[in-house]
C-alpha positions as CSV (number, residue, x, y, z in Angstrom):
1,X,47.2,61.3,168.2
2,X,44.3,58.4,168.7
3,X,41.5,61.5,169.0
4,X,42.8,62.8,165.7
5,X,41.6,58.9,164.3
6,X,39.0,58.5,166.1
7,X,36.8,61.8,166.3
8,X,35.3,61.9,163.8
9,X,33.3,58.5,165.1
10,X,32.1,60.6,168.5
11,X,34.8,58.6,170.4
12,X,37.2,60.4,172.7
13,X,40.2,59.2,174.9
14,X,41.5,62.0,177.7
15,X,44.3,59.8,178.5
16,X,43.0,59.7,182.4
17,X,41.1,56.4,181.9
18,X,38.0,57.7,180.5
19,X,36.8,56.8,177.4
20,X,33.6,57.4,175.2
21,X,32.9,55.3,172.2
22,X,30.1,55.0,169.7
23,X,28.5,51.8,168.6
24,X,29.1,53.1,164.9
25,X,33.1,53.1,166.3
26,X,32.9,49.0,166.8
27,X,31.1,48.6,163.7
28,X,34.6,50.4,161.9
29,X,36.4,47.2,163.4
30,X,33.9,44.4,161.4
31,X,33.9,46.5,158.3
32,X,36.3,45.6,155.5
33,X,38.0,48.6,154.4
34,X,37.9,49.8,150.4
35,X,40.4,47.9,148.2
36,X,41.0,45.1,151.1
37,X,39.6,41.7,151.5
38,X,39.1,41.2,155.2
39,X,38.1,43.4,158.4
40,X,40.5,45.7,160.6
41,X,39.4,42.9,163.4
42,X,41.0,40.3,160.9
43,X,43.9,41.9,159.7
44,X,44.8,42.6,163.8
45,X,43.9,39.1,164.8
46,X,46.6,37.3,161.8
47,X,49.1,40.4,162.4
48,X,49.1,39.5,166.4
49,X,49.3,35.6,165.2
50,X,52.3,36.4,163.4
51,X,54.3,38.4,165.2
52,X,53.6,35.9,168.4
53,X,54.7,32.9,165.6
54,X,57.5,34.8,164.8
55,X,59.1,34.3,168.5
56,X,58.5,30.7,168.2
57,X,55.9,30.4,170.4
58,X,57.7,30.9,173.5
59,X,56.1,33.1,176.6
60,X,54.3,36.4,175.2
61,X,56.1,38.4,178.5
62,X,59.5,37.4,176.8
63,X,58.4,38.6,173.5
64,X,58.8,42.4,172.4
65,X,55.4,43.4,171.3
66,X,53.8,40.2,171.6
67,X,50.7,39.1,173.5
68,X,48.1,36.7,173.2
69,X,44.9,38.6,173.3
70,X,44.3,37.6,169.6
71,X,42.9,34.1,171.2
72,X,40.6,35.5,173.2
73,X,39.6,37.8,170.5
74,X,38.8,34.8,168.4
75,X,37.2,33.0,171.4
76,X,34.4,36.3,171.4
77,X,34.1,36.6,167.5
78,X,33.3,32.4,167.6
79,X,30.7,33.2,170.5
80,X,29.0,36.0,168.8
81,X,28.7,34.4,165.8
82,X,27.4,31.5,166.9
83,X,24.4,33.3,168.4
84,X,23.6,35.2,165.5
């Protein structure tokens, strides 16, 4: 199901831990998509924030479908921004 989404970007998963991905596949993730207002990267970052709000903030391992990779996310997107 992912290679159906993402072929037709040259990027592959064989579900044995391999992976090859495109530059023009990360640029998909900073581009805002027709009729939206923000970036896939966004709209993952406050959909993560609001489904770890929505457990009140208590341990992402206790929370179905909750983790906290969103701050780290942010953490890179500050740090590249601020050297371009």
């Amino acid at each position: 199901k992912i290679n159906s989404y993402i072929q037709e970007e040259k990027a592959k998963y064989d579900l044995r831990g391999k992976k090859t991905i495109s530059t023009k596949f990360f640029g998909l993730l900073d581009e805002i998509p027709a009729g939206k207002s923000e970036s896939r990267v966004e709209t993952a970052i406050k959909r993560a924030k609001r489904i770890h709000y929505s457990w009140n903030n208590e341990a992402p391992s206790g929370c179905e479908s909750c983790t906290t990779v969103y701050e780290l996310v942010e953490v890179i997107l500050n740090e590249r921004d601020e050297n371009f």
